[in-house]
MIFI-802397 format. One line per 4 residues: number of its first residue (from 0); for each residue z negated, x negated, y negated of N, C-alpha, C. Coordinates in Angstrom, 3 decimals, padded with zeros to 6 digits. Each point is the difference from the previous one (the first is absolute). Layout:
N
NUM = Z X Y Z X Y Z X Y  ...;
% end
This chain:
84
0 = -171.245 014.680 106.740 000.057 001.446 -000.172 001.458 000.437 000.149  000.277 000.651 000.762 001.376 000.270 000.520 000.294 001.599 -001.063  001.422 -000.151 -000.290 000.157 000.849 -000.930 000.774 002.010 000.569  -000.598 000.682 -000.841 000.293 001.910 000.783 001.099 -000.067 -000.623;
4 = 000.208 000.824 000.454 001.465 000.992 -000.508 -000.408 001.177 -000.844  000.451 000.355 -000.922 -000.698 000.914 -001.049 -000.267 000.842 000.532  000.495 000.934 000.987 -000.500 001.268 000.586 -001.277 -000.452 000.902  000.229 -001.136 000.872 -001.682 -000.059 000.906 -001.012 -000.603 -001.395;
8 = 000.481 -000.742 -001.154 -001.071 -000.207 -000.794 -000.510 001.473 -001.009  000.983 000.752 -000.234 -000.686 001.220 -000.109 -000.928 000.881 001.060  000.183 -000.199 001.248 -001.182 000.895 000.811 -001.720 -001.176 -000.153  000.727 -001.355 000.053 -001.362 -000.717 -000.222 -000.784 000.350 -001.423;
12 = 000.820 000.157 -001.078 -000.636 000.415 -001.042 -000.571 001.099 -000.339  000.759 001.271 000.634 -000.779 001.241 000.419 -001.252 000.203 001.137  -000.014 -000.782 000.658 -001.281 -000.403 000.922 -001.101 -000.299 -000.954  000.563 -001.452 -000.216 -000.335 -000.620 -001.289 -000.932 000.752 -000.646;
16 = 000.664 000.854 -000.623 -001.008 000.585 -000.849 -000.357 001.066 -000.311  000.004 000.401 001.526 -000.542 001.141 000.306 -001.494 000.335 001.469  -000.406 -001.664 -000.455 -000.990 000.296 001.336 000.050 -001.032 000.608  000.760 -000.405 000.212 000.594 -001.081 001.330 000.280 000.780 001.130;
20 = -000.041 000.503 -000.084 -000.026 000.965 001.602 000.851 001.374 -000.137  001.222 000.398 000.300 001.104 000.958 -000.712 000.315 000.354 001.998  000.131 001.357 000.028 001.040 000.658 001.242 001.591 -000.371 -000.200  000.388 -000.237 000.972 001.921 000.364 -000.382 000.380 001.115 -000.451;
24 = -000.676 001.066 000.147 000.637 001.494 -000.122 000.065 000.317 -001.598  -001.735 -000.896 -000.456 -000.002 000.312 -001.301 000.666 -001.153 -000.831  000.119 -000.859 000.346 000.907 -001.134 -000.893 001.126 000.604 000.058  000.639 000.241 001.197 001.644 000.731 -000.022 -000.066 000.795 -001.046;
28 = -000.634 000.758 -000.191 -000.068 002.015 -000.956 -000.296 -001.307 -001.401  -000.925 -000.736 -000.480 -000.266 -000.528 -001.352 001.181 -000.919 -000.013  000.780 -000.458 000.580 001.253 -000.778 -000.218 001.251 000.543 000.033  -000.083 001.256 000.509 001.173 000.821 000.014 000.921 -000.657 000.957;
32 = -000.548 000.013 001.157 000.793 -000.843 000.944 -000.379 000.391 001.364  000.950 -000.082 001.060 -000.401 000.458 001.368 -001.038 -001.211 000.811  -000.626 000.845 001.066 -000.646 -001.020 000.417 000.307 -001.270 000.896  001.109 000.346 000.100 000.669 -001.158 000.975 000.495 -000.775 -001.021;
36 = 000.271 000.314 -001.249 000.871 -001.319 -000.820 -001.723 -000.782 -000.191  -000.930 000.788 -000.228 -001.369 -000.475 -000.323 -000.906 -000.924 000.585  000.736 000.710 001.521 -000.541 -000.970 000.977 000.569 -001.205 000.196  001.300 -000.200 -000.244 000.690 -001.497 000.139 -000.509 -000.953 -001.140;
40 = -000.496 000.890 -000.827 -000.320 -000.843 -001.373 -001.817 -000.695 000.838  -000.517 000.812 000.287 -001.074 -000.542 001.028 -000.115 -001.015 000.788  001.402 -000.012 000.533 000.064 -000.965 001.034 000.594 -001.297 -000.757  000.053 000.296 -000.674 000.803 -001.472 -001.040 -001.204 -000.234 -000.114;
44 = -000.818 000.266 -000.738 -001.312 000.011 -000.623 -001.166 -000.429 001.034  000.065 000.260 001.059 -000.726 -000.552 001.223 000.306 -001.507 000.739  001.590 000.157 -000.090 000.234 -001.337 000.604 -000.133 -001.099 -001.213  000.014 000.306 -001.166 -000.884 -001.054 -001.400 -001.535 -000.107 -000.210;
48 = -000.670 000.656 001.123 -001.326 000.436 000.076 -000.803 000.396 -001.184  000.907 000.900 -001.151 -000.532 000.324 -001.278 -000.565 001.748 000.718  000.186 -000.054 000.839 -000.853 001.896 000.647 -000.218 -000.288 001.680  -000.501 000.938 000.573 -000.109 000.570 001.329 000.138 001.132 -000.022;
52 = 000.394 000.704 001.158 000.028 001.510 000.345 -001.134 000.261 000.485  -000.828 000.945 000.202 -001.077 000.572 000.326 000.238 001.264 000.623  -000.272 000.486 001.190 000.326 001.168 000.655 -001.310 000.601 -000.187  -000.432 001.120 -000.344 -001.188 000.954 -000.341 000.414 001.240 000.840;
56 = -001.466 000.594 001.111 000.343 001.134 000.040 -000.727 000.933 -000.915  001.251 001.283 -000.183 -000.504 000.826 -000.564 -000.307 001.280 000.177  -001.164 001.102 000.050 -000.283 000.603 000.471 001.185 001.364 -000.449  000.488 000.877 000.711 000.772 001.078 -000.017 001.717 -001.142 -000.071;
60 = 000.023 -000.831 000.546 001.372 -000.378 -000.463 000.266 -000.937 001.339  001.613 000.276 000.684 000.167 -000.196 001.561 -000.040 -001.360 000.032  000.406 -001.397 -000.805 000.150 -000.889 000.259 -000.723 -001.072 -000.948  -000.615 -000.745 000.309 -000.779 -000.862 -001.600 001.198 -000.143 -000.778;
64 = -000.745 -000.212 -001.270 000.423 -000.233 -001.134 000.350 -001.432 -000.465  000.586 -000.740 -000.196 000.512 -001.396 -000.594 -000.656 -000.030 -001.317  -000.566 -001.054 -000.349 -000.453 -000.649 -001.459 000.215 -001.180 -000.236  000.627 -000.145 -000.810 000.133 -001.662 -000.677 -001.087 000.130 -000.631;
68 = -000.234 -001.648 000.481 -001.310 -000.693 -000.651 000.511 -001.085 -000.523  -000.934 000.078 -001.347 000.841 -001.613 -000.385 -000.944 -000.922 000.208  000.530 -001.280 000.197 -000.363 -001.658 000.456 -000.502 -000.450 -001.390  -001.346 -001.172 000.765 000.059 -000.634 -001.481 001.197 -000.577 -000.661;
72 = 001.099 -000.390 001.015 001.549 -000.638 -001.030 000.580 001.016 -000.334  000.026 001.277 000.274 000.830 000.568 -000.261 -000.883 000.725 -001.737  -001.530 -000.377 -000.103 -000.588 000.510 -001.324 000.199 -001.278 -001.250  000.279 -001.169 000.698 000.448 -000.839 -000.310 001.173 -000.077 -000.554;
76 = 001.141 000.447 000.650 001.514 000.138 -000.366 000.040 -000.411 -001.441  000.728 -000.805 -000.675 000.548 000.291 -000.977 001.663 -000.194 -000.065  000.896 001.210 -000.784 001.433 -000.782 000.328 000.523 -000.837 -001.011  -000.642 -000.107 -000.621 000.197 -001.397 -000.591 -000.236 -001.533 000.117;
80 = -000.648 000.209 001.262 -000.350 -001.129 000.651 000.238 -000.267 001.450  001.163 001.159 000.463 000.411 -000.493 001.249 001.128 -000.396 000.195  000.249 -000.450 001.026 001.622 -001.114 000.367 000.612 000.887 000.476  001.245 -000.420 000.014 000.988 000.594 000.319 -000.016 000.536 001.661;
% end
């Protein structure tokens, strides 16, 4: 189990436990954070395969929407049990 960085282990925990399934737009606004710092936290989080991105289209809106989904490792996570 490869270990987050507190900010991408906070968007996993807000996923976490909020569904498994969270937009960037709305994790950014509940984290008080832009979506690009949000999204790098994603991509940390993807290349540990604890999420995927999910592109959704959405109706009245120009470009799909991004959703993190979380992985069974990433529902798994614990940080007390990952390496360095």
């Amino acid at each position: 189990m490869k270990k987050c960085t507190e900010k991408s282990f906070e968007v996993l925990s807000y996923v976490r436990d909020n569904g498994g399934k969270v937009s960037i737009p709305e994790l950014a606004e509940a984290l008080g954070r832009t979506a690009r710092s949000v999204g790098a936290n994603v991509t940390d989080l993807t290349k540990k395969e604890y999420a995927v991105r999910e592109k959704v289209e959405v109706e009245g809106e120009d470009k799909p929407v991004t959703y993190v989904v979380i992985t069974d490792a990433g529902k798994a996570y614990d940080p007390e049990l990952a390496d360095e």
